[in-house]
C-alpha positions in Angstrom: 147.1 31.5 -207.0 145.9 28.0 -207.8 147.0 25.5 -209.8 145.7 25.7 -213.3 147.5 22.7 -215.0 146.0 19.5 -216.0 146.2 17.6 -212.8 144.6 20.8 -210.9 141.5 20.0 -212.9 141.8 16.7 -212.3 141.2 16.5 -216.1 143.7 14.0 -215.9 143.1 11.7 -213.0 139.4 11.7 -213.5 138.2 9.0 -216.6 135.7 10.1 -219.5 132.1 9.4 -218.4 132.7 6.9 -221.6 135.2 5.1 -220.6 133.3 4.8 -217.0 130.2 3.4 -219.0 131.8 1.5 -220.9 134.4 -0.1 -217.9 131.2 -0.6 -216.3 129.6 -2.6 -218.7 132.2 -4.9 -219.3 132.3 -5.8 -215.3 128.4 -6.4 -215.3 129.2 -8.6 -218.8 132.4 -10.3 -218.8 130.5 -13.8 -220.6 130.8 -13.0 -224.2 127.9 -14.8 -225.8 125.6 -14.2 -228.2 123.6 -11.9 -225.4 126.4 -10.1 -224.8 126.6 -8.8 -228.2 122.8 -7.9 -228.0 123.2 -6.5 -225.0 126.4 -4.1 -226.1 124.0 -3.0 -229.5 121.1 -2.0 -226.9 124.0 -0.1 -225.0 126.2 1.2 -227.3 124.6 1.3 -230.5 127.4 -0.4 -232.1 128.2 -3.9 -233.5 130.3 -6.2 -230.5 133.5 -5.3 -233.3 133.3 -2.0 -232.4 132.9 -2.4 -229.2 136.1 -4.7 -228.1 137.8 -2.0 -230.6 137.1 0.8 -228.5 137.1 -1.4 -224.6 140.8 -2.4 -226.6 141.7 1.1 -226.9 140.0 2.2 -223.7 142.0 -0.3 -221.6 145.1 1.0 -222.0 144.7 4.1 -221.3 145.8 5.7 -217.7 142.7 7.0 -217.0 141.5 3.3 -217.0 144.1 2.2 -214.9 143.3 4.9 -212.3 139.6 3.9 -212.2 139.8 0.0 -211.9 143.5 -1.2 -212.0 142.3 -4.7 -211.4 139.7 -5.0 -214.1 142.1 -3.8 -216.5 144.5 -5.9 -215.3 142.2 -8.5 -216.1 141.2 -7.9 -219.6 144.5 -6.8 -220.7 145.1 -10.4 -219.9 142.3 -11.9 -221.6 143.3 -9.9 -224.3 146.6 -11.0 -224.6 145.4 -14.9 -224.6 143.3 -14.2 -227.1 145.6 -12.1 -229.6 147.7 -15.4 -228.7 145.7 -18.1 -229.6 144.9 -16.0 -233.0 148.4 -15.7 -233.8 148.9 -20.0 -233.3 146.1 -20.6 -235.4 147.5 -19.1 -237.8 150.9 -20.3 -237.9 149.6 -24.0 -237.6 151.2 -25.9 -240.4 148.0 -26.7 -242.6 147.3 -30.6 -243.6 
């Protein structure tokens, strides 16, 4: 009898065709500019906001890992320089 547990389906290995698209994207469109965010409303339907919120949530996921570890290595990183430049802006001492 076969295997009917999560990995079996591969349900679990296997990414959302979302996350895929949206993985995808991001690789094709790493240069955030102002056609970048054009670009992600033609795509996505969504303001660039709600975009990173979702490629932020979509990023750590193991699914995402699975499909491209070193593009999420990549903007797990650019993520984490940006959340730290944020926080020392606002812990400058204002003049």
């Amino acid at each position: 009898m076969a295997d009917s547990g999560p990995e079996a389906s591969g349900s679990a290995a296997a990414p959302t065709d979302d996350t895929v698209r949206l993985l995808e994207f991001e690789r094709a469109h790493r240069v955030h500019d102002g056609q970048k965010d054009e670009a992600i409303r033609d795509a996505f339907g969504v303001s660039a906001v709600q975009y990173y919120d979702r490629l932020s949530a979509v990023i750590d996921t193991p699914a995402a890992v699975r499909y491209d570890p070193i593009l999420i290595r990549e903007l797990r990183a650019t993520r984490a320089r940006l959340i730290t430049a944020r926080q020392a802006r606002l812990f400058l001492p204002r003049s």
